[in-house]
N, C-alpha and C positions, 0 to 999 in steps of 0.2 A: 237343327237336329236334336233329337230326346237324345239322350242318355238313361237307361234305365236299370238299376244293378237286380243282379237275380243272386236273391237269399240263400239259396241252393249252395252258393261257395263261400257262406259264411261258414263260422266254427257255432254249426249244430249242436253242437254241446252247451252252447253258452246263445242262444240263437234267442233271447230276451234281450241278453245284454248288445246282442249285433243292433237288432230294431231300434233300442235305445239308441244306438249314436249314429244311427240317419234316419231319426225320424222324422227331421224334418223335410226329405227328400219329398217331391209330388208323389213319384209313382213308386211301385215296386214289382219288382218280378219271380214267381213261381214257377222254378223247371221240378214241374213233376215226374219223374224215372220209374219206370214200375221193377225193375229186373228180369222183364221179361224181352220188350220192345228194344229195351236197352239191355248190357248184363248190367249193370249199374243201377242203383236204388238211391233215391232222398229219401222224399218222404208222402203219406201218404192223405188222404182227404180228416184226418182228425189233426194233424198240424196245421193244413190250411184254414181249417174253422181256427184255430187257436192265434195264429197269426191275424186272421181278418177280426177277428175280435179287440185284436192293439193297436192295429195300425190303422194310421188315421188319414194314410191320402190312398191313390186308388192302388187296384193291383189289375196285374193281368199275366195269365198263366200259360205255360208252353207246355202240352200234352206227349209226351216221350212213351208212349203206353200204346198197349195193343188192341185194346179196348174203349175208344176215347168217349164212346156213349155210355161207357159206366160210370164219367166222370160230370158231365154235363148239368145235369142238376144239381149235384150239391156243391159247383162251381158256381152258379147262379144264385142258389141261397147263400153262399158266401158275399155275395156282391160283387163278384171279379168283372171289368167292364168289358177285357177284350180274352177270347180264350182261340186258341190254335190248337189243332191237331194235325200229324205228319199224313202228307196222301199218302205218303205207304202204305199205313195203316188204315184206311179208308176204302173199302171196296165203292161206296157212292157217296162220296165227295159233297152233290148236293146235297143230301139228307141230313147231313150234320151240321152243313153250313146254315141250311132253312132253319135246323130249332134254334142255334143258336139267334138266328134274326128274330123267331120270334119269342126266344126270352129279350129279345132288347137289347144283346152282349153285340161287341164290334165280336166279326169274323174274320177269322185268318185260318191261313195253311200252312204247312211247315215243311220243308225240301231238306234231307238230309242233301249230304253232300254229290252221291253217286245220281241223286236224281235230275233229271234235265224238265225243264218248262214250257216242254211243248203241250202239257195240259192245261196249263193255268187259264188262258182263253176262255176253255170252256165254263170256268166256272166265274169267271171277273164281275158279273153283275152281281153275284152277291160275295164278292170278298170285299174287305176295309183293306187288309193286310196281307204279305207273304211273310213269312219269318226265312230266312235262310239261313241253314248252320253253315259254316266259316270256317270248323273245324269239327273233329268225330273224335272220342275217346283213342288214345297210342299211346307211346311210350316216349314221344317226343315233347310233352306236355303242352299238347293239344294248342299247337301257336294256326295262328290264320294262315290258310292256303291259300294262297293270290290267285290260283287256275279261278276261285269262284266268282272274282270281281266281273271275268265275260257273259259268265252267266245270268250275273244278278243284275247288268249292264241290260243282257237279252230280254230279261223278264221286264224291265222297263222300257223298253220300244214294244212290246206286247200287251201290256195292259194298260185302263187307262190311267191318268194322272194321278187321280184322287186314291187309285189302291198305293197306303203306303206298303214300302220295302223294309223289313226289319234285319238285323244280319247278325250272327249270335255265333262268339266261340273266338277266342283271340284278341280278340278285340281292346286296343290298348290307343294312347296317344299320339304312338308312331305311325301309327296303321290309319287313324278314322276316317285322313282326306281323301286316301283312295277310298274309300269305302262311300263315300259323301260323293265323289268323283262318278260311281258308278250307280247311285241312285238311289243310296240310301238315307234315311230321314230319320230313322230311330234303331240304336243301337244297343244291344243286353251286352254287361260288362259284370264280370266277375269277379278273379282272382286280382287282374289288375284293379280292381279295386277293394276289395274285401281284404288283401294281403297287405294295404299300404298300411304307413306309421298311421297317419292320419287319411281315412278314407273319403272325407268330404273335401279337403285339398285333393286328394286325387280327382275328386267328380270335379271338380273346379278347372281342373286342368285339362280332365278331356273336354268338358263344353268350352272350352277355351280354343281347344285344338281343333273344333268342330268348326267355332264361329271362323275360325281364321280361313277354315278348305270352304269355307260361304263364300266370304269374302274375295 
């Protein structure tokens, strides 16, 4: 199982100094917000040039925006390898998924929480990935909903093998075996890790927690 933290619940303020001490991580994650798709805003495609200009292992980016064709190119001059957009936001699904195949990026989709996957079928020859959110902005501070483990369960008896499952929002130590249990292979982690003392013992400890729900 990946582990992949998303920058997005770093301290923006200081979002140099964040890079710095997991740089040496493989991957990294960009949740893009516009404020519109979401009410909620990061950041926008001149941070992303600025970060793919430091970092030195790969990135791949989750589209939260109403718009996801206004992002697409200059995600690909970025270098990003795998980019998502939410079907919500997608009136044709295949359209977005083709350019992205043919800049060469892995393709994914991305299922807020309300939505169900009885579409995903249609589009499976050319997905890599689903992303599924886990959790949605509240007031509860956004812990993982268990209802999504049937769902994301479902979407792996539906598609084939090789599309990974990604699961994003909550996501912590205590939680990853179910998540593992229901068919997921790579996970975006945030506050549970961007808020520890030391945030690479925390990465440590969830692929710890990962290997052990393999096992």
């Amino acid at each position: 199982m990946r582990v992949i933290p998303s920058i997005a619940s770093g301290n923006l303020l200081e979002i140099g100094s964040e890079l710095q001490r997991i740089q040496s991580l493989p991957r990294l994650h960009l949740d893009m917000e516009d404020g519109n798709f979401l009410p909620s805003m990061t950041f926008g495609m001149d941070m992303v040039r600025a970060i793919a200009g430091v970092w030195k292992g790969e990135l791949d980016a989750h589209l939260m925006v109403t718009n996801p064709f206004d992002y697409l190119d200059g995600m690909h001059a970025c270098g990003v390898k795998s980019l998502c957009a939410h079907l919500e936001a997608l009136a044709y699904p295949a359209t977005f998924l083709g350019r992205l195949r043919a800049h060469g990026m892995q393709s994914g989709l991305a299922l807020n929480l309300k939505t169900g996957v009885d579409a995903l079928p249609y589009f499976a020859d050319q997905l890599d990935y689903v992303l599924f959110l886990t959790s949605e902005p509240d007031s509860e501070g956004m812990k993982l909903r268990p209802a999504v483990l049937s769902k994301i369960a479902q979407a792996r008896g539906l598609l084939p093998a090789r599309v990974s499952l990604w699961a994003d929002g909550g996501v912590n130590a205590g939680n990853i075996a179910s998540l593992r249990a229901a068919g997921v292979d790579t996970v975006i982690v945030g506050r549970s890790f961007f808020s520890a003392k030391d945030p690479m013992a925390a990465y440590a400890e969830l692929l710890e927690a990962a290997e052990k729900a393999g096992a």
